[in-house]
C-alpha positions in Angstrom: 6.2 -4.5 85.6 4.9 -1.9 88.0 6.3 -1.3 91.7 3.2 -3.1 93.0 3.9 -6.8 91.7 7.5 -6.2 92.1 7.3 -5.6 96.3 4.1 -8.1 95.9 6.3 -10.9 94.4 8.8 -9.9 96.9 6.9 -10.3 99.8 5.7 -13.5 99.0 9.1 -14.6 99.1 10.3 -13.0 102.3 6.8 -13.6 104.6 3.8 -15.7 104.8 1.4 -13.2 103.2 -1.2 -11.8 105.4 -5.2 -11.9 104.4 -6.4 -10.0 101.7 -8.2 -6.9 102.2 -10.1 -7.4 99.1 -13.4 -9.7 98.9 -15.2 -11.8 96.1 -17.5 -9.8 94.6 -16.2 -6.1 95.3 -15.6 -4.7 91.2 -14.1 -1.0 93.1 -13.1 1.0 95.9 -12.3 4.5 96.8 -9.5 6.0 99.0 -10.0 9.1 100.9 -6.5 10.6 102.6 -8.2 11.8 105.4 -9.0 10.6 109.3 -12.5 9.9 109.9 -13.7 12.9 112.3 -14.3 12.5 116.3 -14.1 9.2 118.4 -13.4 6.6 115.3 -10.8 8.8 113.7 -9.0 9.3 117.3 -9.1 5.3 117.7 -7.7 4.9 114.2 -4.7 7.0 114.7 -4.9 5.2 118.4 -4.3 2.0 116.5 -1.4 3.2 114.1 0.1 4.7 116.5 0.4 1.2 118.7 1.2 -0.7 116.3 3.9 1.5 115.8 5.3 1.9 119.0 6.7 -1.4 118.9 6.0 -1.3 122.4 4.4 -4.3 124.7 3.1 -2.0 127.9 1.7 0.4 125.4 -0.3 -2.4 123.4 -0.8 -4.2 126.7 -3.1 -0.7 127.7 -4.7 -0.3 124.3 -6.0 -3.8 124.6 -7.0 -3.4 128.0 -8.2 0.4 127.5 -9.3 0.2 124.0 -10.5 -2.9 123.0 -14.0 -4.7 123.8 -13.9 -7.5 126.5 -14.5 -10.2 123.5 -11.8 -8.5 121.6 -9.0 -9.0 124.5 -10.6 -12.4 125.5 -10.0 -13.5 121.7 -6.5 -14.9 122.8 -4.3 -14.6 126.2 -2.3 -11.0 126.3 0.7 -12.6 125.1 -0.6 -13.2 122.0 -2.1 -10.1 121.4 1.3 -8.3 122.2 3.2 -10.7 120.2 1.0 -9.9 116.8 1.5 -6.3 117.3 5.3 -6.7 117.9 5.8 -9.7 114.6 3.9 -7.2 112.6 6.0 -3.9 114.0 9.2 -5.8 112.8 7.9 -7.4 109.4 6.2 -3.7 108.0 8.5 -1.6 110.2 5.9 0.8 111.3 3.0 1.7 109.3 1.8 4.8 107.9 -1.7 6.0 107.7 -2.8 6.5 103.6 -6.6 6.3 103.6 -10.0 5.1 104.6 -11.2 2.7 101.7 -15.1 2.2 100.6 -16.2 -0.3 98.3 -19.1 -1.3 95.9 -21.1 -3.2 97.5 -20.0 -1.7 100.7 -18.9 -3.6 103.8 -21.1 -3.2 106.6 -20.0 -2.4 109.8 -16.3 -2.7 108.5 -13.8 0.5 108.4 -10.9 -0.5 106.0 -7.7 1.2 106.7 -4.6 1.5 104.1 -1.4 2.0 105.0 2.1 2.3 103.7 4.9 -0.2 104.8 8.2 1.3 105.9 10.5 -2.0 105.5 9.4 -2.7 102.1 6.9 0.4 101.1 4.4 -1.3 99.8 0.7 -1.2 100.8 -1.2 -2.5 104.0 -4.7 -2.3 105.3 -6.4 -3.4 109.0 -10.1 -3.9 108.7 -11.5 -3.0 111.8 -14.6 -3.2 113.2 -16.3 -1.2 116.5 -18.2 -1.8 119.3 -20.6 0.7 119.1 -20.4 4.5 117.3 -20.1 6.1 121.0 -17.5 4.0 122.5 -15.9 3.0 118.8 -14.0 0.1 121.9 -12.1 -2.1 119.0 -14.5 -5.7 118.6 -12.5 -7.0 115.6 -8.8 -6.1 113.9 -7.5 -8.0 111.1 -4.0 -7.2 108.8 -3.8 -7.6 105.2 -2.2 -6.9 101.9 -3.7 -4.3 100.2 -4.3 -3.1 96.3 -2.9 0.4 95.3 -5.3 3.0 96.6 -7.4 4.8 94.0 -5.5 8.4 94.7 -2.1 6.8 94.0 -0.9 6.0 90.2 2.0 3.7 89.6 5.0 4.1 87.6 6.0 1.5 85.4 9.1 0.2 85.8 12.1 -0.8 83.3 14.3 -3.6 83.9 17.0 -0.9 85.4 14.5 0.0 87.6 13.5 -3.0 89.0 17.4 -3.7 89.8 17.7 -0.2 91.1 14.1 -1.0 93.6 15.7 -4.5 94.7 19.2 -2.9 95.6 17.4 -0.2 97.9 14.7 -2.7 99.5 17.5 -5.3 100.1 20.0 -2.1 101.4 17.4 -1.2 103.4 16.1 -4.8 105.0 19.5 -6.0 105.7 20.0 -2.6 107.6 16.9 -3.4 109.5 18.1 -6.9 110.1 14.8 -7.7 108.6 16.3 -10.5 105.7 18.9 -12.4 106.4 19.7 -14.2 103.0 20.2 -14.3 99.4 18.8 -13.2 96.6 19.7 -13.6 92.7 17.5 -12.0 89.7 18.2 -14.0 86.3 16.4 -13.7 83.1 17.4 -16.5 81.0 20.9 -17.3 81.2 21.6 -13.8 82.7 22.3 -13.0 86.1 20.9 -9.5 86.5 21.5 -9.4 90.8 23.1 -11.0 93.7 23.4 -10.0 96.5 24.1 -11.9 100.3 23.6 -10.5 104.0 23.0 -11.4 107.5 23.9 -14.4 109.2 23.7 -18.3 108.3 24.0 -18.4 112.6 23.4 -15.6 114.7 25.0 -18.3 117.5 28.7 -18.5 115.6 28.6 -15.0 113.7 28.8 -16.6 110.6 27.8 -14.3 107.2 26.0 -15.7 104.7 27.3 -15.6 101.0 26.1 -16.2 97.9 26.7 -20.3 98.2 25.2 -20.9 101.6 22.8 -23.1 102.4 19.3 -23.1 103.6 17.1 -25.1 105.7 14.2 -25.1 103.7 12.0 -24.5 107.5 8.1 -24.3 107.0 8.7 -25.0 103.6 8.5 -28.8 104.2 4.7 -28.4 104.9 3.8 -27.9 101.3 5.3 -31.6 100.8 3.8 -32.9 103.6 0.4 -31.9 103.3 0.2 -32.8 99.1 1.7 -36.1 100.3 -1.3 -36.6 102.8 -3.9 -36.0 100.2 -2.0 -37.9 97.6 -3.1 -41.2 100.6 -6.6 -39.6 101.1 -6.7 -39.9 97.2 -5.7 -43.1 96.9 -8.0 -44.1 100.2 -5.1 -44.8 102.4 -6.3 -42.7 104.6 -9.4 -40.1 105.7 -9.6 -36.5 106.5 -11.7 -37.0 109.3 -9.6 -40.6 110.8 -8.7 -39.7 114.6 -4.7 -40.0 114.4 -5.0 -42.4 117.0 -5.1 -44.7 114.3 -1.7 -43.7 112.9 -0.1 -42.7 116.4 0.6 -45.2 118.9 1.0 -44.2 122.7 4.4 -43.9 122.6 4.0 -40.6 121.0 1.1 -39.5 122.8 -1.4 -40.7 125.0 -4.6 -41.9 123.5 -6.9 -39.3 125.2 -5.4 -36.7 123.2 -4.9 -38.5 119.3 -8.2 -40.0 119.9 -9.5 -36.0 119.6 -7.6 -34.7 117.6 -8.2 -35.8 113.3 -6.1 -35.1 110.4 -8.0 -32.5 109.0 -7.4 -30.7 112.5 -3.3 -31.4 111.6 -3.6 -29.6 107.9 -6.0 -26.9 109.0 -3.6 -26.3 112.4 -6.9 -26.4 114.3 -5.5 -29.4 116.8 -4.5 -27.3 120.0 -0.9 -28.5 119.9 1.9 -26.5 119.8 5.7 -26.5 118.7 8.6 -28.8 119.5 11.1 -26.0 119.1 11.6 -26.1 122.8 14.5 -25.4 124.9 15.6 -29.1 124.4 15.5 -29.0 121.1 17.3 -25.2 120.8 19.8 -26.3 122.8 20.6 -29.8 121.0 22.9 -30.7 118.1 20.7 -31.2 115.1 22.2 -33.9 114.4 20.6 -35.6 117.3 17.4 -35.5 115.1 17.3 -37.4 111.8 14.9 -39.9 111.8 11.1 -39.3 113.2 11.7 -41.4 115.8 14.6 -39.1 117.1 11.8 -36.8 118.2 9.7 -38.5 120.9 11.2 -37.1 123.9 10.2 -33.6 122.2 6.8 -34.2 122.0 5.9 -36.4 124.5 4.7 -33.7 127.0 2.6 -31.6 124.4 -0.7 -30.8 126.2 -4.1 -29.3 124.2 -3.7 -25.7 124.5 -7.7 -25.9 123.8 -10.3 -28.7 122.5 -9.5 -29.5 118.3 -11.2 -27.2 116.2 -12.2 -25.0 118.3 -9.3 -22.3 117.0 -6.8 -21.8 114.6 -3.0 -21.8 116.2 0.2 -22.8 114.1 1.4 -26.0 115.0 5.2 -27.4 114.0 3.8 -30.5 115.9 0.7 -30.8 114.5 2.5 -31.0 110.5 5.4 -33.5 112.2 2.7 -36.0 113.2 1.2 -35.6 109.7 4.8 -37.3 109.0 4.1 -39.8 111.5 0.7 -40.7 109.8 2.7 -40.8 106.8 5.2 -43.5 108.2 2.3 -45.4 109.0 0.5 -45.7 106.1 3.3 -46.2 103.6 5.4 -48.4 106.0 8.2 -46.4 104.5 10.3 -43.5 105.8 8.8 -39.5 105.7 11.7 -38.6 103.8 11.5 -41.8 101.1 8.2 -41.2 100.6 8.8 -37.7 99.9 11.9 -37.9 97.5 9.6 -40.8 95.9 6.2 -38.8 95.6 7.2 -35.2 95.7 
């Protein structure tokens, strides 16, 4: 196993992967270690630098300063600030490796690699310029990233890979970037364990080896296969307006009447998350069945017309449960243990 589909493999675990900087069709690249020259090399190093300042009055002026009107209109400042920051904690600062070309080449795209400090693996932010004289950023997007052309990788023994998981998870728990556990068997072998952080930052209370997890996001994998088990069976349709599954005591008609299923599984609906301050500050045990959740959800506005926009809904998935209810006339969680 090489170091790359080790931290690769462990990344998936850890974070929702980021896009891809590679693209159908490309057979190579080629890394050059060195900053473009002038204007677009100074924006560049302007961008790394942000990023890595993991600071939101110096992102807020590179948007404002350095950015093209389009670019900073793309989403309220808030947003913008909060990428920078999520991504500041999850790589721990970036450093700059190379500008990378490919066959075919990618017009009016600059691909930058980097290296990750958290987990030291590699990056890239494909970037894309207003013009050469103002080189004002129009387009910015993260990624994962191959191992750069200049760079050869070791392979590693199975020592080794024990040896690379005890720094990375040293170093991450350090960070407080994981908060976990983690256990590498082959076979009937337990090569590592290993437990940090906190099961509740709340009560201070450390996590060992035993402790249980909420399983979170995870729950949308089940959800969605479950809803195209029902399309499959033609229970339901991709492109039915949930106000035929919701009734009005969830949400007023003008919304679900807008808003389709396909909208809910592609998080293209507008709506937003019920982990508000009700439901932070509630016993979880005040929320079991579906039901349970109406008074969270009740007040959930558009935050623009369905899809328009991409924006990560926890609402938007729980109503898929609803439509669930609905069409099975049995419980989200039957169903599931059922089906899934």
């Amino acid at each position: 196993m090489t170091r790359k589909i080790l931290l690769t493999t462990l990344l998936c675990v850890f974070f929702v992967s980021f896009a891809t900087a590679q693209q159908p069709g490309e057979i190579s690249y080629k890394d050059e270690s060195v900053l473009p020259a002038g204007k677009k090399g100074e924006r560049i190093q302007s961008i790394i630098d942000t990023f890595n300042s993991n600071d939101p009055d110096r992102i807020r002026r590179f948007i404002e300063e350095e950015c093209s009107e389009k670019f900073r209109n793309y989403a309220p400042m808030d947003e913008h600030i909060d990428v920078s920051l999520n991504t500041f904690r999850e790589t721990g600062g970036l450093t700059f490796h190379s500008i990378r070309t490919y066959v075919p080449e990618r017009k009016g795209e600059t691909v930058i690699i980097l290296k990750d400090k958290n987990f030291d693996s590699w990056r890239s932010i494909v970037v894309r310029f207003a013009d050469e004289e103002s080189c004002l950023v129009s387009f910015l997007r993260f990624g994962d990233a191959r191992t750069p052309s200049n760079v050869t990788e070791s392979i590693l023994t199975e020592e080794d890979i024990i040896q690379e998981v005890k720094e990375l998870m040293t170093r991450l728990c350090e960070r407080d970037v994981f908060s976990g556990t983690v256990l590498i068997a082959k076979g009937e072998d337990v090569l590592y364990s290993y437990a940090c952080g906190e099961a509740s930052k709340r009560f201070h209370v450390p996590n060992n080896i035993d402790t249980k997890f909420n399983l979170g996001s995870m729950n949308k994998m089940f959800t969605s296969t479950s809803i195209v088990q029902l399309a499959e069976k033609g229970k339901l349709s991709f492109q039915d307006p949930i106000s035929k599954y919701v009734d009005e005591s969830w949400l007023p008609e003008e919304i679900t009447s807008k808003v389709t299923i396909h909208h809910l599984l592609t998080h293209t609906s507008g709506l937003g998350s019920y982990f508000n301050e009700t439901f932070m500050n509630g016993s979880r045990a005040r929320f079991r069945a579906l039901e349970d959740f109406k008074p969270l959800v009740k007040d959930e506005k558009l935050a623009f017309e369905p899809g328009k926009r991409f924006r990560y809904s926890n609402t938007g998935m729980f109503f898929l449960g609803v439509v669930i209810e609905s069409v099975t006339g049995q419980s989200y969680f039957d169903y599931i243990r059922e089906n899934i």
